[in-house]
Residue frames as a rotation matrix with the C-alpha (Angstrom) as fourth column:
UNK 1
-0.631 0.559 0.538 80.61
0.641 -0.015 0.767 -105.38
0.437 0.829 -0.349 -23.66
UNK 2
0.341 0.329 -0.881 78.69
0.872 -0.461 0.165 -103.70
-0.352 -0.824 -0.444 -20.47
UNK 3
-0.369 -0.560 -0.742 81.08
0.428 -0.811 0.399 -100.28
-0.825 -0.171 0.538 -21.11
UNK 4
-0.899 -0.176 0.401 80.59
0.437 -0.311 0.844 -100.26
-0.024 0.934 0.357 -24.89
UNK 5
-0.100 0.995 0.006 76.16
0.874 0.085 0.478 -100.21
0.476 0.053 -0.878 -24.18
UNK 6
0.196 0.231 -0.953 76.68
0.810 -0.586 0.024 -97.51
-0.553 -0.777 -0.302 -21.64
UNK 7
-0.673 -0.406 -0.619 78.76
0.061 -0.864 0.500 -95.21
-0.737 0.299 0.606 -23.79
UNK 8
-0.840 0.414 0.351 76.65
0.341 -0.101 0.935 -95.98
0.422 0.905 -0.057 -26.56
UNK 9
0.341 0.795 -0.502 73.66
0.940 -0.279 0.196 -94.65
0.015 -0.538 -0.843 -24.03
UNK 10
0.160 -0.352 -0.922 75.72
0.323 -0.864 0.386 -91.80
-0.933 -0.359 -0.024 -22.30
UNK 11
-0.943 -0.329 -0.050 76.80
0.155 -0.567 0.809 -90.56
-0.295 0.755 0.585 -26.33
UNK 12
-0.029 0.866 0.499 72.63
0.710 -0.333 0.620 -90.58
0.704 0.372 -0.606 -27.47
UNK 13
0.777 0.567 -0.274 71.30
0.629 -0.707 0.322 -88.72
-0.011 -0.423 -0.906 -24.50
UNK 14
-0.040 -0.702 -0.711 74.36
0.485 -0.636 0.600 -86.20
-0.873 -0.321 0.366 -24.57
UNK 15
-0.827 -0.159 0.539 73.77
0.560 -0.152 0.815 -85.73
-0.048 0.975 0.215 -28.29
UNK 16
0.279 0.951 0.132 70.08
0.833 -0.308 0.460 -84.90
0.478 -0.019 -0.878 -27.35
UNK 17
0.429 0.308 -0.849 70.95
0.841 -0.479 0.252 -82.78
-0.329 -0.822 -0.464 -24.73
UNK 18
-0.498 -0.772 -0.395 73.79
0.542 -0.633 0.553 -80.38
-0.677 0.062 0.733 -26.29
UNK 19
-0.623 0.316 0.715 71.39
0.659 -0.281 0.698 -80.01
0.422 0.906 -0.033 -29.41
UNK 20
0.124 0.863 0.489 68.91
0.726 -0.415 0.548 -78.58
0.676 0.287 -0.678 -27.19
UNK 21
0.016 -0.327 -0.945 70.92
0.804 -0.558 0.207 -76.72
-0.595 -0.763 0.254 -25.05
UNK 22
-0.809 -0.429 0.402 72.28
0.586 -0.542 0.602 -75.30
-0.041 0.723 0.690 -28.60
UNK 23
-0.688 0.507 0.520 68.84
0.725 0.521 0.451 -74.54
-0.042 0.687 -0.725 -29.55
UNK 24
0.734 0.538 -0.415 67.37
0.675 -0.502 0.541 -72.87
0.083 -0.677 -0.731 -26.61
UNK 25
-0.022 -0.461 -0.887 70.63
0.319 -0.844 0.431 -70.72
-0.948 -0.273 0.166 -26.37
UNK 26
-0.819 -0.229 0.525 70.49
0.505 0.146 0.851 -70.28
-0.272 0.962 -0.004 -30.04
UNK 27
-0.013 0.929 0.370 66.79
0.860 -0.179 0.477 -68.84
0.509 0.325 -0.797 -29.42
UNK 28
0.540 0.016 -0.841 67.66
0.736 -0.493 0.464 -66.74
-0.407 -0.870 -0.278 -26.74
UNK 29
-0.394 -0.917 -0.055 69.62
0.657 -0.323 0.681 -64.61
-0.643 0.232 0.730 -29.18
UNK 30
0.435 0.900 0.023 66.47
0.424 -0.183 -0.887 -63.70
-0.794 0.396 -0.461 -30.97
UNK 31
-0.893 -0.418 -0.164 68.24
-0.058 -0.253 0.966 -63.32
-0.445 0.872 0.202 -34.24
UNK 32
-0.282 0.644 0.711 64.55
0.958 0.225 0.177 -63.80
-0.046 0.732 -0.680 -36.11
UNK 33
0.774 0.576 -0.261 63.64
0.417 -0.775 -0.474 -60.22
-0.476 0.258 -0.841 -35.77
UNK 34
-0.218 -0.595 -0.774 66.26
-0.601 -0.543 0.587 -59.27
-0.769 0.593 -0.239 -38.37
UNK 35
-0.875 -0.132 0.466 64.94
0.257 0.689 0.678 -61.74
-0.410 0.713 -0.569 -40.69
UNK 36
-0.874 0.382 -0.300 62.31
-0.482 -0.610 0.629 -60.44
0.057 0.694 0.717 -42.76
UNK 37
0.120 0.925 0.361 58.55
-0.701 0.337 -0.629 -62.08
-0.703 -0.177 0.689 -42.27
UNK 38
0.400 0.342 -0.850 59.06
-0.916 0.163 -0.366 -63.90
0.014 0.926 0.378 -45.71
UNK 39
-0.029 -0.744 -0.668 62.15
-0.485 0.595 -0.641 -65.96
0.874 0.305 -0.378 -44.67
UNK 40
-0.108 -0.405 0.908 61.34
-0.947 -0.237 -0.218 -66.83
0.304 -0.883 -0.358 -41.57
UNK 41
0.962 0.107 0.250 60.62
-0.134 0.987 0.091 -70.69
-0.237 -0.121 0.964 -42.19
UNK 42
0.805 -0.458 -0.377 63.46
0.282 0.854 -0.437 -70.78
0.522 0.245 0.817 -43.60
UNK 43
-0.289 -0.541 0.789 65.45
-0.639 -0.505 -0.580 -68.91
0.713 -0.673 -0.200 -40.87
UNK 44
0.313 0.177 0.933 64.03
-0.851 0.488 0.193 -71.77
-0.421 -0.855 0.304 -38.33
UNK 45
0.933 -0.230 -0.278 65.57
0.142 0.943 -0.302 -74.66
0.331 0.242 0.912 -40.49
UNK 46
0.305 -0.924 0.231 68.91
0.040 -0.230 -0.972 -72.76
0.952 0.306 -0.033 -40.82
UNK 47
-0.261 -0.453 0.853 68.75
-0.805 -0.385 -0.451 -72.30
0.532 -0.804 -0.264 -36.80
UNK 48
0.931 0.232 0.280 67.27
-0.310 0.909 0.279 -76.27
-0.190 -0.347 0.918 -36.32
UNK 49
0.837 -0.536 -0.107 70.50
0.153 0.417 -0.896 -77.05
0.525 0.734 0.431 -38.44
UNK 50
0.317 -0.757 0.571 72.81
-0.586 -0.630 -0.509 -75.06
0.746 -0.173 -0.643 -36.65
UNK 51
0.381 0.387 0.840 71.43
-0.905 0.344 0.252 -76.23
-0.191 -0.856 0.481 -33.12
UNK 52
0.993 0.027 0.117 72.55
-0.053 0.974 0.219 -79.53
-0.108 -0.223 0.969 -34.24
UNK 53
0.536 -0.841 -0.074 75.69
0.275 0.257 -0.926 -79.02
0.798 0.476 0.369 -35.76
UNK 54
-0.004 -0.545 0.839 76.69
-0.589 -0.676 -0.442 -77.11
0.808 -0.496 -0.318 -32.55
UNK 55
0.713 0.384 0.587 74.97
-0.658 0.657 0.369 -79.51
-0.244 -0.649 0.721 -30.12
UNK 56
0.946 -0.316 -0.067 76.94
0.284 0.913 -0.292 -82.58
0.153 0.258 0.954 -32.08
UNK 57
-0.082 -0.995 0.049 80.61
0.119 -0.058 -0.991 -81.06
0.990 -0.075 0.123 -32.04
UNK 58
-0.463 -0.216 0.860 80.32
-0.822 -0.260 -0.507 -80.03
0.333 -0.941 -0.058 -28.01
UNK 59
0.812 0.450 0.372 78.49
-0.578 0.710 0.402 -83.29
-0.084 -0.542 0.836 -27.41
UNK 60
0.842 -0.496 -0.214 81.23
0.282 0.741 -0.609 -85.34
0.460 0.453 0.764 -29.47
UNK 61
-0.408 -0.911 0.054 84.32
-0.087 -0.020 -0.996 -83.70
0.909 -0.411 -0.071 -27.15
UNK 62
0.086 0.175 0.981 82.35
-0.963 0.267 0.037 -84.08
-0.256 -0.948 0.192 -23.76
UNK 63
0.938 -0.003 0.348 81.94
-0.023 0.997 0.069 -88.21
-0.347 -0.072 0.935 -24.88
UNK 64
0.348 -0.922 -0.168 85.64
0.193 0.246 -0.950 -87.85
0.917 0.298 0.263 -26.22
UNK 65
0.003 -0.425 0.905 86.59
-0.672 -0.671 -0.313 -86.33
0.741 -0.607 -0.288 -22.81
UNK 66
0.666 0.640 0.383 84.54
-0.736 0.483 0.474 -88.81
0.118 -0.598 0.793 -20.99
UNK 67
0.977 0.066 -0.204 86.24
-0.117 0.961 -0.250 -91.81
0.179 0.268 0.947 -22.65
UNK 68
0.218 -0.966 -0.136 89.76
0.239 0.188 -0.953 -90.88
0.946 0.175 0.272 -22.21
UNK 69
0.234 0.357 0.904 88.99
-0.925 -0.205 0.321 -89.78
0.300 -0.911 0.282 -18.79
UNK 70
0.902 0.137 0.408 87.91
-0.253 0.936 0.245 -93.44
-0.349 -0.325 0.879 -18.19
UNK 71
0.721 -0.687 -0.085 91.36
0.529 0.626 -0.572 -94.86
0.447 0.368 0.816 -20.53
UNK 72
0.303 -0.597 0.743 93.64
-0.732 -0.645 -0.220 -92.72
0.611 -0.477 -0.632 -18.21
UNK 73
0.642 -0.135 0.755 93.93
-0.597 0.530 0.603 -95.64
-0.481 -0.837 0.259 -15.83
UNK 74
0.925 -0.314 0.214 95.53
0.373 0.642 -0.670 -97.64
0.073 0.700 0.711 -19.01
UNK 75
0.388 -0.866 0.315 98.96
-0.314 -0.445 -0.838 -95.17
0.867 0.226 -0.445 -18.40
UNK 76
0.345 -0.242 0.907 99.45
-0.938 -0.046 0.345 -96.75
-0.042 -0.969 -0.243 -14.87
């Protein structure tokens, strides 16, 4: 039960982190100065959204990596 509490730890903070990796590299692209003054709230949802959707898939194969990493010892 120990293993299950950790991953379920190690999969939040990895979820946090990738989003804001996404986010900050996602800003660093400075895609808002092509976006007109008008849209530009909604040009920060569409790039909060992203930031997650990217963050969550590259978070969800590092904790898939992780775990089969660890079940590798099951083939011995």
């Amino acid at each position: 039960m120990q293993y299950i509490g950790i991953m379920a730890l190690l999969t939040i903070i990895s979820h946090f982190v990738f989003i804001a990796l996404a986010f900050v590299g996602l800003q660093s692209l400075r895609l808002d100065r092509y976006i007109e003054p008008a849209r530009q709230n909604s040009f920060r949802l569409v790039l909060v959204m992203v930031a997650v959707a990217l963050g969550f898939a590259c978070s969800s194969f590092f904790t898939s990596f992780v775990d089969n990493v660890v079940h590798l010892s099951y083939l011995i």
